[in-house]
Biotite code that builds the C-alpha atoms (Angstrom):
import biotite.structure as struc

atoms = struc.array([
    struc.Atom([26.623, 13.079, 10.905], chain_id="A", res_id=1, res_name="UNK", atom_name="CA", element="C"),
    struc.Atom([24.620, 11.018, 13.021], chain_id="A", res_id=2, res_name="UNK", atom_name="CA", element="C"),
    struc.Atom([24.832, 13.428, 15.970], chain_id="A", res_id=3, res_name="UNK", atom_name="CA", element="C"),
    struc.Atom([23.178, 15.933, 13.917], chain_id="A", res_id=4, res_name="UNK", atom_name="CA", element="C"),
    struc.Atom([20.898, 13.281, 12.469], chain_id="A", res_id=5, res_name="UNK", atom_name="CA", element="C"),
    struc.Atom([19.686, 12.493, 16.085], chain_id="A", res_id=6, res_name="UNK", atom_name="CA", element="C"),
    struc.Atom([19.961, 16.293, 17.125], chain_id="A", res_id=7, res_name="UNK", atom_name="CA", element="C"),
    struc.Atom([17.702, 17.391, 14.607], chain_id="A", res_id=8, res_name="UNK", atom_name="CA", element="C"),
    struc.Atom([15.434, 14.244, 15.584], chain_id="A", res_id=9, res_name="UNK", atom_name="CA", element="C"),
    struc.Atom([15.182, 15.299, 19.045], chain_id="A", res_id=10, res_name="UNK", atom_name="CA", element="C"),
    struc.Atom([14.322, 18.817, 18.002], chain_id="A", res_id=11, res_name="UNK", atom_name="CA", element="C"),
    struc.Atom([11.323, 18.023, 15.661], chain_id="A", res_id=12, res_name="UNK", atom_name="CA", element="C"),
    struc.Atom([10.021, 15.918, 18.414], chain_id="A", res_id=13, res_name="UNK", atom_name="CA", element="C"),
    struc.Atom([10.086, 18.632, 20.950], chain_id="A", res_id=14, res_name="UNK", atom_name="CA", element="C"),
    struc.Atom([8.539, 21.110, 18.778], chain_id="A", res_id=15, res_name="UNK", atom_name="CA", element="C"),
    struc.Atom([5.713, 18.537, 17.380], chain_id="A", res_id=16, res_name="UNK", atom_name="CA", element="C"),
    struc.Atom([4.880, 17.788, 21.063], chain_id="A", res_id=17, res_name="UNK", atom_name="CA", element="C"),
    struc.Atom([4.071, 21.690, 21.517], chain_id="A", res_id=18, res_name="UNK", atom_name="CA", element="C"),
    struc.Atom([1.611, 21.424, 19.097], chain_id="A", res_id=19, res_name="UNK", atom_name="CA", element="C"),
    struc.Atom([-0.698, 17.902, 18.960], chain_id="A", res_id=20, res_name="UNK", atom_name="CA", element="C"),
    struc.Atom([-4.199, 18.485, 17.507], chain_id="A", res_id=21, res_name="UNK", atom_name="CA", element="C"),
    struc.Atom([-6.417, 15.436, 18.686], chain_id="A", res_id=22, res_name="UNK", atom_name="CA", element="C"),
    struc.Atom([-9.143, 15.352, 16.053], chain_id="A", res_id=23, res_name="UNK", atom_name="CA", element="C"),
    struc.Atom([-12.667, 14.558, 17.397], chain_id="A", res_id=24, res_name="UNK", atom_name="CA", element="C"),
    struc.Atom([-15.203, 14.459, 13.713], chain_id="A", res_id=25, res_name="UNK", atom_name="CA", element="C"),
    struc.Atom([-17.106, 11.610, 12.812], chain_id="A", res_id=26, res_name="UNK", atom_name="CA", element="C"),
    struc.Atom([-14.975, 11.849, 9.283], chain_id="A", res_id=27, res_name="UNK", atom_name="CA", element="C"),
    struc.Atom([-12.363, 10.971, 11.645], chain_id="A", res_id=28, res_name="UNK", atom_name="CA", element="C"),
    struc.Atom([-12.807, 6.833, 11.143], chain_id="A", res_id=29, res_name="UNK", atom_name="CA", element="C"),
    struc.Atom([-12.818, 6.736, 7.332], chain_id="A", res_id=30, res_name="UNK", atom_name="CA", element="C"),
    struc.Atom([-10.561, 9.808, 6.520], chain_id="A", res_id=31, res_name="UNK", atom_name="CA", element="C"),
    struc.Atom([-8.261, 6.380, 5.477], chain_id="A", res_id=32, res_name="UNK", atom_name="CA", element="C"),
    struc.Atom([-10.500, 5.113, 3.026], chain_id="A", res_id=33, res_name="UNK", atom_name="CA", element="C"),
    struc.Atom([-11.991, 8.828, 1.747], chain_id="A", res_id=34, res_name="UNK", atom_name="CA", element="C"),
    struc.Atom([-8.605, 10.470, 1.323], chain_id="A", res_id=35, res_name="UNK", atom_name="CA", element="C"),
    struc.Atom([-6.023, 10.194, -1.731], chain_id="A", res_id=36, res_name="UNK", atom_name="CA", element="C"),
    struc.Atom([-3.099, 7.753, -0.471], chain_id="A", res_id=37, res_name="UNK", atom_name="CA", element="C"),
    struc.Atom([-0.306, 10.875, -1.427], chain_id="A", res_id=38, res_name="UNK", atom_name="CA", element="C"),
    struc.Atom([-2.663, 13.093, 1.346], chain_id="A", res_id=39, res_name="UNK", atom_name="CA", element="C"),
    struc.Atom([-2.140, 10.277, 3.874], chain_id="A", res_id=40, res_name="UNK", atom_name="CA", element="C"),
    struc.Atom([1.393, 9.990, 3.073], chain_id="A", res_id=41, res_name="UNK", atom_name="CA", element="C"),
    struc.Atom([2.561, 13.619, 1.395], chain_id="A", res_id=42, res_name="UNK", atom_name="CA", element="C"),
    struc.Atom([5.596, 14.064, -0.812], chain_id="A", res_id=43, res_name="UNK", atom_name="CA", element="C"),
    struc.Atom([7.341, 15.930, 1.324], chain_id="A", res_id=44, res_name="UNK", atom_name="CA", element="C"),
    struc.Atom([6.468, 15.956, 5.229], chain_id="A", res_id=45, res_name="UNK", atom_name="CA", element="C"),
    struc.Atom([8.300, 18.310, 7.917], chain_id="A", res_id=46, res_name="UNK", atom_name="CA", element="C"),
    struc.Atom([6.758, 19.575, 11.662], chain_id="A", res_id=47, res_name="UNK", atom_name="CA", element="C"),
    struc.Atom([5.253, 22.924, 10.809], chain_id="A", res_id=48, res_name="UNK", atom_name="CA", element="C"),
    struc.Atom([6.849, 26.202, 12.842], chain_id="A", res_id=49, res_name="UNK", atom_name="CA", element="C"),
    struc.Atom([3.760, 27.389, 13.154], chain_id="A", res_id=50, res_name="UNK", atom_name="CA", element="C"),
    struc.Atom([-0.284, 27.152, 12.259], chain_id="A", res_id=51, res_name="UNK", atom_name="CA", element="C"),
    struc.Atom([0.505, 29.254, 9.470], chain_id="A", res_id=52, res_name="UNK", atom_name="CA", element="C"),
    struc.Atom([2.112, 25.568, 7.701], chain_id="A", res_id=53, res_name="UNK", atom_name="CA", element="C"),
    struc.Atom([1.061, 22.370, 6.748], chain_id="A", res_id=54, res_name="UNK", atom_name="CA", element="C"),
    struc.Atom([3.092, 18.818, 6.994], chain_id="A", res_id=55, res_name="UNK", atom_name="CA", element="C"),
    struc.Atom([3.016, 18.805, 3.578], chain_id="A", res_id=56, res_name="UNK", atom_name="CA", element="C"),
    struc.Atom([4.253, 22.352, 2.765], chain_id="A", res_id=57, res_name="UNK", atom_name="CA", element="C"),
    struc.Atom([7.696, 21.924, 0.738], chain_id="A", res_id=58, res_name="UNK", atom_name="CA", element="C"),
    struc.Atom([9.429, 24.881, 2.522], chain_id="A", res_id=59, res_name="UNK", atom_name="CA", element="C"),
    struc.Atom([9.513, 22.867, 6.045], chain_id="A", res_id=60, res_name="UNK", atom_name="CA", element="C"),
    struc.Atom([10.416, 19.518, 4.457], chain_id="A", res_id=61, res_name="UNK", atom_name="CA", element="C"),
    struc.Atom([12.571, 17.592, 6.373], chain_id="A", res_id=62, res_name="UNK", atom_name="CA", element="C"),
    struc.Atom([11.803, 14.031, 4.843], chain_id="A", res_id=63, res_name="UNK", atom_name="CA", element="C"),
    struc.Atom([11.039, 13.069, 1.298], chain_id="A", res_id=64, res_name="UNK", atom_name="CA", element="C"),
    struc.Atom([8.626, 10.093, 0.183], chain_id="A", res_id=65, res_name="UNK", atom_name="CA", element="C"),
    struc.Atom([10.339, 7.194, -2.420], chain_id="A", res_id=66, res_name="UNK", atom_name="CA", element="C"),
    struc.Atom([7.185, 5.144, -2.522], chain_id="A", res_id=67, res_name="UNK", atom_name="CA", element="C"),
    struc.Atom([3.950, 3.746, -1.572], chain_id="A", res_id=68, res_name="UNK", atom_name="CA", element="C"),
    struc.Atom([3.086, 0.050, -0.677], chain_id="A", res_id=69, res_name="UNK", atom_name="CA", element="C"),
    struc.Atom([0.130, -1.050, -2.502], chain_id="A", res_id=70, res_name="UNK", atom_name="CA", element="C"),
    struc.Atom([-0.046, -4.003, 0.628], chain_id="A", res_id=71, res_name="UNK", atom_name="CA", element="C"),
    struc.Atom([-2.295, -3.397, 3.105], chain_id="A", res_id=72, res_name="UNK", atom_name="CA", element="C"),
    struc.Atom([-2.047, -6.272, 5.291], chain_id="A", res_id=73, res_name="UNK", atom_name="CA", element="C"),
    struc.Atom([-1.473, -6.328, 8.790], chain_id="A", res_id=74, res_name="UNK", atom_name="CA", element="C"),
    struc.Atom([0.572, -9.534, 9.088], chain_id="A", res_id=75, res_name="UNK", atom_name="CA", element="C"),
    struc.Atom([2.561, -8.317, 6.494], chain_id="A", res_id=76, res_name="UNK", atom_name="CA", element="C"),
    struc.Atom([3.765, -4.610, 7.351], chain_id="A", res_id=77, res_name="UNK", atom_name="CA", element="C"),
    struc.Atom([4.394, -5.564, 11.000], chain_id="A", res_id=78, res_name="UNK", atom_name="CA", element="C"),
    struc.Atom([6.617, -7.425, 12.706], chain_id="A", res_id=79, res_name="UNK", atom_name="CA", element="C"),
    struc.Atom([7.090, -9.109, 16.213], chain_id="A", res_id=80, res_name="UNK", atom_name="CA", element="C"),
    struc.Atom([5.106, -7.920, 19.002], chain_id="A", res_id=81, res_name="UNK", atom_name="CA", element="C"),
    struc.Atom([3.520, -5.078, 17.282], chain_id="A", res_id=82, res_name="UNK", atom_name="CA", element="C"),
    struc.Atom([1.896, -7.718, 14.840], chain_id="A", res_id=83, res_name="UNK", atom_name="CA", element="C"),
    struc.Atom([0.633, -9.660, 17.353], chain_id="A", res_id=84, res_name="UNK", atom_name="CA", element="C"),
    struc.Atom([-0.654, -6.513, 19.433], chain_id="A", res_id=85, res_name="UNK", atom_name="CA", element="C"),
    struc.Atom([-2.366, -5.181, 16.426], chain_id="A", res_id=86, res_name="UNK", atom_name="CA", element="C"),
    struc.Atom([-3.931, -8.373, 15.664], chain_id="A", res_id=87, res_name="UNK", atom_name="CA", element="C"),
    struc.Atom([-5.248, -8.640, 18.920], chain_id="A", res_id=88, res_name="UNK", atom_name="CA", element="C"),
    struc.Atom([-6.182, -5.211, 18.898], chain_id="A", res_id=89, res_name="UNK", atom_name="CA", element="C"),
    struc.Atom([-7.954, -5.798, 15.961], chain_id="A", res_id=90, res_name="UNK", atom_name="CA", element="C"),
    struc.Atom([-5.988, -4.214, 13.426], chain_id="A", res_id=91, res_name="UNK", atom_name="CA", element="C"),
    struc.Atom([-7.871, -3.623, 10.180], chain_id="A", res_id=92, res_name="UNK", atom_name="CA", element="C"),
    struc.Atom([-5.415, -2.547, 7.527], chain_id="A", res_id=93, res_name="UNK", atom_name="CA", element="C"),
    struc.Atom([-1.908, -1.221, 7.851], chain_id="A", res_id=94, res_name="UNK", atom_name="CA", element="C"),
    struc.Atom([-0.934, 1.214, 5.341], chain_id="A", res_id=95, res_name="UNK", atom_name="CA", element="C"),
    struc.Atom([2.562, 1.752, 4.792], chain_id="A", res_id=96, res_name="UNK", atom_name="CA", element="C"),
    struc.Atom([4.878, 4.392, 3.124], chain_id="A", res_id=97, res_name="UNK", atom_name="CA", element="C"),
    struc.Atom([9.148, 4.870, 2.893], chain_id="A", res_id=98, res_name="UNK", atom_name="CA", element="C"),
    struc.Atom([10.729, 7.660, 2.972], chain_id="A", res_id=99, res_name="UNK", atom_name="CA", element="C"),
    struc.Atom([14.500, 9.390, 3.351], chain_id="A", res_id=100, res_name="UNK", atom_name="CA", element="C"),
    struc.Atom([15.237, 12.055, 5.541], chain_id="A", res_id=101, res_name="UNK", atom_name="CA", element="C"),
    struc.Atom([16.673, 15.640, 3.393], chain_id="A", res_id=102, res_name="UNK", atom_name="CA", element="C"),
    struc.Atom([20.267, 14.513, 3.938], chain_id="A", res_id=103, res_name="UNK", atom_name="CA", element="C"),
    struc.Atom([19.831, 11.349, 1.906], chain_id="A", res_id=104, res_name="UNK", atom_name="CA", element="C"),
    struc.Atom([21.472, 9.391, 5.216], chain_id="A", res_id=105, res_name="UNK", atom_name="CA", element="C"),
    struc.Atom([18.490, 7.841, 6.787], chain_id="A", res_id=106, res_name="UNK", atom_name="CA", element="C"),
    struc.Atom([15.390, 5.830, 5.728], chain_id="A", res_id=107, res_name="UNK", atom_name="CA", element="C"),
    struc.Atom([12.189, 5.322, 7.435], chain_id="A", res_id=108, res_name="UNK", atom_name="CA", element="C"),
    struc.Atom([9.464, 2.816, 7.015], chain_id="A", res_id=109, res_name="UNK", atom_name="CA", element="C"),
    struc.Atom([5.694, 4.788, 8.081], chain_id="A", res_id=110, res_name="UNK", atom_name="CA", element="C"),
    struc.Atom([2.856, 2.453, 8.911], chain_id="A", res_id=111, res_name="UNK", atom_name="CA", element="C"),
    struc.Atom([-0.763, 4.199, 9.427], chain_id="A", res_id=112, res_name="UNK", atom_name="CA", element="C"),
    struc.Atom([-2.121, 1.056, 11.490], chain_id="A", res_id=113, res_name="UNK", atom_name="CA", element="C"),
    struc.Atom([-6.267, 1.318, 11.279], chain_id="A", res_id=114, res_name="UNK", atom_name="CA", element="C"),
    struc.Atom([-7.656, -0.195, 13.964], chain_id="A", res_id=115, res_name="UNK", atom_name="CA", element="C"),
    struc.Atom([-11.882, -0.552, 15.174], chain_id="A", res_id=116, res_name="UNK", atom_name="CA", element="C"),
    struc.Atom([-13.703, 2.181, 15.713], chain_id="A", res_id=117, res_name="UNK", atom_name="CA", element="C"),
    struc.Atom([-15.897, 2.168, 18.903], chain_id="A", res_id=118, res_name="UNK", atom_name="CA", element="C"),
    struc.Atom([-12.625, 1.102, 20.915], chain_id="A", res_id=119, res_name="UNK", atom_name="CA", element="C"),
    struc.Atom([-9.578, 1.650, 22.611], chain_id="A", res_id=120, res_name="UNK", atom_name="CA", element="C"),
    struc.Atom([-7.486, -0.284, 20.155], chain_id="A", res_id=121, res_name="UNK", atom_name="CA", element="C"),
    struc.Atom([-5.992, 2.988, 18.962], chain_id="A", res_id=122, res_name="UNK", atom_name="CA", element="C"),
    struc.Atom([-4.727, 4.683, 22.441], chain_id="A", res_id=123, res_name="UNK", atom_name="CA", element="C"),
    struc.Atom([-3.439, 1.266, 23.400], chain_id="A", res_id=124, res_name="UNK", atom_name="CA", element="C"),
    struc.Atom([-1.629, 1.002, 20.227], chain_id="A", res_id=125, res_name="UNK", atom_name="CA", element="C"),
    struc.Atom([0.108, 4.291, 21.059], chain_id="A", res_id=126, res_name="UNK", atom_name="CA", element="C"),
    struc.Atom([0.484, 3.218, 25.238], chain_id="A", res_id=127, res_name="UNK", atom_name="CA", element="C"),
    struc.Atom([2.597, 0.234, 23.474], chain_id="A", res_id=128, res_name="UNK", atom_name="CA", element="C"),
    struc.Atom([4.467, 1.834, 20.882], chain_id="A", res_id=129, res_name="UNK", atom_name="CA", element="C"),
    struc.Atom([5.457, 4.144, 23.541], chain_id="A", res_id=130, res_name="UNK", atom_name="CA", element="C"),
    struc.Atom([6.518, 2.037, 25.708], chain_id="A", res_id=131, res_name="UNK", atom_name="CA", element="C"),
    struc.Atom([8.190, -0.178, 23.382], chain_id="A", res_id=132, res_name="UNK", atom_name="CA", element="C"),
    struc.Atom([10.572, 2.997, 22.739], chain_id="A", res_id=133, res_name="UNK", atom_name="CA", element="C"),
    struc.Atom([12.078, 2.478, 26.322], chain_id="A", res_id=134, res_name="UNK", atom_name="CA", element="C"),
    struc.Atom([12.929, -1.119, 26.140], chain_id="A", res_id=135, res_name="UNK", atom_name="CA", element="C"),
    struc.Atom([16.607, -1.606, 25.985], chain_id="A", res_id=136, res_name="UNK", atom_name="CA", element="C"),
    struc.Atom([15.994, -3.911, 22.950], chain_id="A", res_id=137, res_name="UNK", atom_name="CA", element="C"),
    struc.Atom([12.744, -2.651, 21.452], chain_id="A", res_id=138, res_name="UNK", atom_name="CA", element="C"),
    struc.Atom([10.632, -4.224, 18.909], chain_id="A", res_id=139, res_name="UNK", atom_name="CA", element="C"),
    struc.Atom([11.778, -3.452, 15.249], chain_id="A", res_id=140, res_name="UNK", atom_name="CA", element="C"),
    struc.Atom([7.927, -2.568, 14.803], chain_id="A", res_id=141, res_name="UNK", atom_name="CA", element="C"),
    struc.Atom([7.758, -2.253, 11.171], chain_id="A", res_id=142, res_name="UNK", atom_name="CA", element="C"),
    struc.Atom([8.323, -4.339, 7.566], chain_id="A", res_id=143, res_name="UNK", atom_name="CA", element="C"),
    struc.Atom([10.914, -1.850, 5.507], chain_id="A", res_id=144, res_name="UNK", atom_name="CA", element="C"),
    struc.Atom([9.403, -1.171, 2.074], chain_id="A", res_id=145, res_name="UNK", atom_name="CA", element="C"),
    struc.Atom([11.929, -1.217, -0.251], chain_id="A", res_id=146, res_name="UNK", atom_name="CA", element="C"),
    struc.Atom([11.315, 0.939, -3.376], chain_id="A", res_id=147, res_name="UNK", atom_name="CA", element="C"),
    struc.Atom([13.545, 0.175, -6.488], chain_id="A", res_id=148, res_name="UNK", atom_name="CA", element="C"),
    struc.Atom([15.781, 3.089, -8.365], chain_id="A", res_id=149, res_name="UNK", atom_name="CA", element="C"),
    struc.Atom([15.161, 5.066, -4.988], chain_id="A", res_id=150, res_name="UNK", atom_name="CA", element="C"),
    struc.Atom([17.946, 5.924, -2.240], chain_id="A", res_id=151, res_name="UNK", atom_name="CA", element="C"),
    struc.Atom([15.266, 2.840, -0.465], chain_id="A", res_id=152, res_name="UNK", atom_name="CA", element="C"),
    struc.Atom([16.261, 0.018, -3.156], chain_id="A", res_id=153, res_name="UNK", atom_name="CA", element="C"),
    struc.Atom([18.500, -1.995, -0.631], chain_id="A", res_id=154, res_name="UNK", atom_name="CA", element="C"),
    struc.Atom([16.039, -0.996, 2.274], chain_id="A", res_id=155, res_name="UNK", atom_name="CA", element="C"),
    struc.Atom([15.263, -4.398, 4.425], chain_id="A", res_id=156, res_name="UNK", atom_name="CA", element="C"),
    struc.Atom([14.789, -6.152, 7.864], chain_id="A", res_id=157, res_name="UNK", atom_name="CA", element="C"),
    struc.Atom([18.350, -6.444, 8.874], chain_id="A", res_id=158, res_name="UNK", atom_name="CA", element="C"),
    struc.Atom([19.062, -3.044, 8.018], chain_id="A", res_id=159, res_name="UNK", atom_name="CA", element="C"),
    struc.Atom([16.711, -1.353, 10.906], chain_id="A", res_id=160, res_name="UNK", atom_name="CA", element="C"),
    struc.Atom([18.059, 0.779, 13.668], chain_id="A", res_id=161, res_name="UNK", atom_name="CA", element="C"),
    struc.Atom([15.291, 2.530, 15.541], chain_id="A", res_id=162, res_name="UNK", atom_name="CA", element="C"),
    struc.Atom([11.906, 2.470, 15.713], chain_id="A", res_id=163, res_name="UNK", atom_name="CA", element="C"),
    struc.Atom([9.152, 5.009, 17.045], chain_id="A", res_id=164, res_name="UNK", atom_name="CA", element="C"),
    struc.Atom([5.384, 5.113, 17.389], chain_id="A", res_id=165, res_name="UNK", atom_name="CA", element="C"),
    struc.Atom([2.364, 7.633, 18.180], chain_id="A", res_id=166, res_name="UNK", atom_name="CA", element="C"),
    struc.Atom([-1.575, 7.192, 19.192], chain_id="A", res_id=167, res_name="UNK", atom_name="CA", element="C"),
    struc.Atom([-3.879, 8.631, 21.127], chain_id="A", res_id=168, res_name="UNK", atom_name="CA", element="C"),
    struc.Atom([-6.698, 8.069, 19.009], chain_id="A", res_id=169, res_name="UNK", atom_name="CA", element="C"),
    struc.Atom([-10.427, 7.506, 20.831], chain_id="A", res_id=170, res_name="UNK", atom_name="CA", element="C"),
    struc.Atom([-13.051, 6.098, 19.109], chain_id="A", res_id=171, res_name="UNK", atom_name="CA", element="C"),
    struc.Atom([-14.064, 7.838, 16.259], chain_id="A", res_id=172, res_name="UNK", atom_name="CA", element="C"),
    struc.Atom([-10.489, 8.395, 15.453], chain_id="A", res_id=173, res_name="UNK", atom_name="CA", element="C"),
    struc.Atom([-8.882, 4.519, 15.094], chain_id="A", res_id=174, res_name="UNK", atom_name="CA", element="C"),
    struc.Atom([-4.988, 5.307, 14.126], chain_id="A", res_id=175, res_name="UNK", atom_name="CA", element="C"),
    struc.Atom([-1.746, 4.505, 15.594], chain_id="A", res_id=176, res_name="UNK", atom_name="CA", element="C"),
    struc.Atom([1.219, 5.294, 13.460], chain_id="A", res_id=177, res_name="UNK", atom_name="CA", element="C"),
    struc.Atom([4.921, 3.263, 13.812], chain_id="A", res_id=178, res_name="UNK", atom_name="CA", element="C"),
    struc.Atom([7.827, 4.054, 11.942], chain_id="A", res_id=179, res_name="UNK", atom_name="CA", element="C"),
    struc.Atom([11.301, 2.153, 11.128], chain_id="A", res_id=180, res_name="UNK", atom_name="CA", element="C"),
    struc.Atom([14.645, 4.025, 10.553], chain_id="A", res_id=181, res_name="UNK", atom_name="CA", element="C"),
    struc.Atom([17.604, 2.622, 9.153], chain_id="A", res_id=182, res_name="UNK", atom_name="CA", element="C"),
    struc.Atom([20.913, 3.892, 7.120], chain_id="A", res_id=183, res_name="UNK", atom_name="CA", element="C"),
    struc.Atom([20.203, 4.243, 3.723], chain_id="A", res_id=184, res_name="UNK", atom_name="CA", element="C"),
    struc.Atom([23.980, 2.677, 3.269], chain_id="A", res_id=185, res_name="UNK", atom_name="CA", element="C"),
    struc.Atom([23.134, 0.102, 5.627], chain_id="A", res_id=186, res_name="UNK", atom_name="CA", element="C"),
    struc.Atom([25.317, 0.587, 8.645], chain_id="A", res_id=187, res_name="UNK", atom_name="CA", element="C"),
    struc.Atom([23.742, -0.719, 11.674], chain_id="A", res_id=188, res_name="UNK", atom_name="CA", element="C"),
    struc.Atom([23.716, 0.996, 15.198], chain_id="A", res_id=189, res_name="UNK", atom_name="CA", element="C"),
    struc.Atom([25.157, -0.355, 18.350], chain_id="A", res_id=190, res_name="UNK", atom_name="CA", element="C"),
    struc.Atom([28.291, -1.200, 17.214], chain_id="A", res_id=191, res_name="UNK", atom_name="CA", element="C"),
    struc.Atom([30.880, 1.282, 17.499], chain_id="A", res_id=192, res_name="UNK", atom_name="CA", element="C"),
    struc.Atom([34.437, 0.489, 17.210], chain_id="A", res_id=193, res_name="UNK", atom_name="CA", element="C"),
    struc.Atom([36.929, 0.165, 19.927], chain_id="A", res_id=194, res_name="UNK", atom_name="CA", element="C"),
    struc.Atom([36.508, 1.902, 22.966], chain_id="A", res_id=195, res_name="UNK", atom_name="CA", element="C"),
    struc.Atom([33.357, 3.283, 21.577], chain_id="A", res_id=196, res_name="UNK", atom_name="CA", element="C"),
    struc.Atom([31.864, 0.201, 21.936], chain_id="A", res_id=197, res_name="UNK", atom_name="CA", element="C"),
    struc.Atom([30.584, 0.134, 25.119], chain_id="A", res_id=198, res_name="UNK", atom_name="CA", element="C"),
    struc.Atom([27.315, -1.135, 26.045], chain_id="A", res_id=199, res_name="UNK", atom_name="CA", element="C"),
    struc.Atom([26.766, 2.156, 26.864], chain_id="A", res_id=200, res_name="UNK", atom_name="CA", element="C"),
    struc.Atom([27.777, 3.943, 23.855], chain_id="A", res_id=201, res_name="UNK", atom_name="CA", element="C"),
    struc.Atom([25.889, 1.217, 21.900], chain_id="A", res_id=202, res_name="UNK", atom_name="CA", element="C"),
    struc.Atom([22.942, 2.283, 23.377], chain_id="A", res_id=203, res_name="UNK", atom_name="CA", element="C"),
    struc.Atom([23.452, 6.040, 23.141], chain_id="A", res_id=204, res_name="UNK", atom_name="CA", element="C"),
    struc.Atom([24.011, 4.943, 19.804], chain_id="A", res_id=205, res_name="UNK", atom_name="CA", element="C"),
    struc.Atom([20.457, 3.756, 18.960], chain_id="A", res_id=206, res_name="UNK", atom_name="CA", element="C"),
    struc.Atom([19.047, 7.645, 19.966], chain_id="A", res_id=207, res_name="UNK", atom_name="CA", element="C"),
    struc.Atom([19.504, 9.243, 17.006], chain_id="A", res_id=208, res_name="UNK", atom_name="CA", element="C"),
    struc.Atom([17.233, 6.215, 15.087], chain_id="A", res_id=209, res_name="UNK", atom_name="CA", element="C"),
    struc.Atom([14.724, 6.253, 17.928], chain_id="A", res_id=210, res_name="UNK", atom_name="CA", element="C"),
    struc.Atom([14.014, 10.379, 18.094], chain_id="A", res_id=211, res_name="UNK", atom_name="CA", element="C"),
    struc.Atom([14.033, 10.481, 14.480], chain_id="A", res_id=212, res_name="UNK", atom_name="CA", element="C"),
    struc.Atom([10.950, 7.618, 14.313], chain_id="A", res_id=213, res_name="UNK", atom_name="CA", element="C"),
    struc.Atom([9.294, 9.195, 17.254], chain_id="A", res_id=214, res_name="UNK", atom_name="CA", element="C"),
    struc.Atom([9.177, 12.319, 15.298], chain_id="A", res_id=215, res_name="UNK", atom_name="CA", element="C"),
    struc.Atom([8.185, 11.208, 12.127], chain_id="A", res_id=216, res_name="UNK", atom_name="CA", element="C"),
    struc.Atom([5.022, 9.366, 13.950], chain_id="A", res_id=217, res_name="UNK", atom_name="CA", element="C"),
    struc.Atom([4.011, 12.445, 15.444], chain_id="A", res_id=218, res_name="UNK", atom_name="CA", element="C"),
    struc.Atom([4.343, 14.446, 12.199], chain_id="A", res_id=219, res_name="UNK", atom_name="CA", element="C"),
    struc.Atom([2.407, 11.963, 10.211], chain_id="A", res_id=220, res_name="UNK", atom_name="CA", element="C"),
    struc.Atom([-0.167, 11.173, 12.823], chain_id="A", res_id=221, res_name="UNK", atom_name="CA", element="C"),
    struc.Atom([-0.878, 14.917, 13.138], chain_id="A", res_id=222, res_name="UNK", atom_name="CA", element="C"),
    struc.Atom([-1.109, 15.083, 9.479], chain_id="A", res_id=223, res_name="UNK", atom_name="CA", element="C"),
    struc.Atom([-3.387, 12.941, 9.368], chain_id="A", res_id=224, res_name="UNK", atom_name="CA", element="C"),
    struc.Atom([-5.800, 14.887, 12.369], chain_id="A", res_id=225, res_name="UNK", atom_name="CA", element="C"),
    struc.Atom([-5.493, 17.903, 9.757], chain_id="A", res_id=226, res_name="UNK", atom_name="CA", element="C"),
    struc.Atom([-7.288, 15.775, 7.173], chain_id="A", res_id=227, res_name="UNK", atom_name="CA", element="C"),
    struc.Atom([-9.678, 14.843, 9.295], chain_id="A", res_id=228, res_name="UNK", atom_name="CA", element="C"),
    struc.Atom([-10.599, 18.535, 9.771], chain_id="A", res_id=229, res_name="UNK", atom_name="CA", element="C"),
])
């Protein structure tokens, strides 16, 4: 299962990179505040085929949304070093949504970080994200948001796999998105039984969590470039 978990990952984040949209409009630094929370975060999100789709359309869902965090703060939906690179970034708000992939196997914690317009905080967000993806032990990024009578109820910190993150934001466009994947039953990667337990195999074992983060990012960054529009 989780090879075709991390297949499919890998896939969506090939065919998302074939198609970024960097969004350029003034509209660009408040489409967070002037847009409906279930635009910024859609019911259903998937990496459109073609130009012909949306994020949002239903027909190329591959992840569902359980819920919404009404928090906004920045200490509170990061964690680690990406808390204390936002802050000095000068994160603003952090808006965060869970959601499980179509399988019902795998969770995912989505953070829209906001950061100052009139900067660089936004591509440097993304430069570390980025690079925080090829660490051996990379920085668990985001605060899960659990969301009660959901496949997310029993989503938490000690439950998170991989972790992902997208930017390249200038300064009219101040977003960095990171994302958190876990098992919705809670099994934890990098420990495989026997001789499958490798260090190795452990840490072939955290690529399926990582591509599917990466992905997400992209998708809801680039959703979020299409409201700008």
């Amino acid at each position: 299962m989780l090879g075709t978990l991390g297949g499919g990952a890998l896939a969506a984040h090939a065919y998302s990179n074939s198609r970024q949209s960097i969004p350029n409009s003034a509209y660009g630094a408040v489409v967070w505040r002037n847009e409906g929370v279930e635009k910024l975060f859609p019911a259903t999100i998937g990496d459109p085929p073609n130009y012909t789709y949306k994020a949002s359309d239903r027909k190329i869902a591959q992840w569902s949304r359980m819920g919404i965090s009404q928090d906004t703060s920045c200490a509170k939906g990061l964690s680690g070093k990406t808390k204390e690179t936002a802050k000095r970034l000068g994160c603003q708000a952090v808006l965060r949504a869970t959601y499980v992939d179509l399988t019902g196997e795998m969770v995912a914690t989505v953070a829209i970080i906001v950061l100052p317009t009139g900067s660089t905080g936004a591509q440097k967000m993304g430069e570390y994200l980025e690079g925080q993806e090829q660490e051996d032990v990379p920085d668990a990024a985001v605060v899960p948001f659990a969301v009660p009578g959901t496949l997310a109820a029993k989503w938490q910190e000690n439950r998170r796999n991989g972790m992902g993150g997208y930017g390249l934001g200038d300064d009219t466009f101040p977003y960095a998105v990171a994302v958190t994947t876990g098992a919705v039953d809670g099994r934890t990667s990098g420990n495989l039984p026997g001789d499958f337990g490798s260090y190795a195999a452990n840490d072939e074992d955290k690529i399926p969590w990582m591509g599917a983060a990466h992905a997400l990012s992209e998708m809801v960054y680039n959703n979020i470039g299409n409201l700008e529009k």
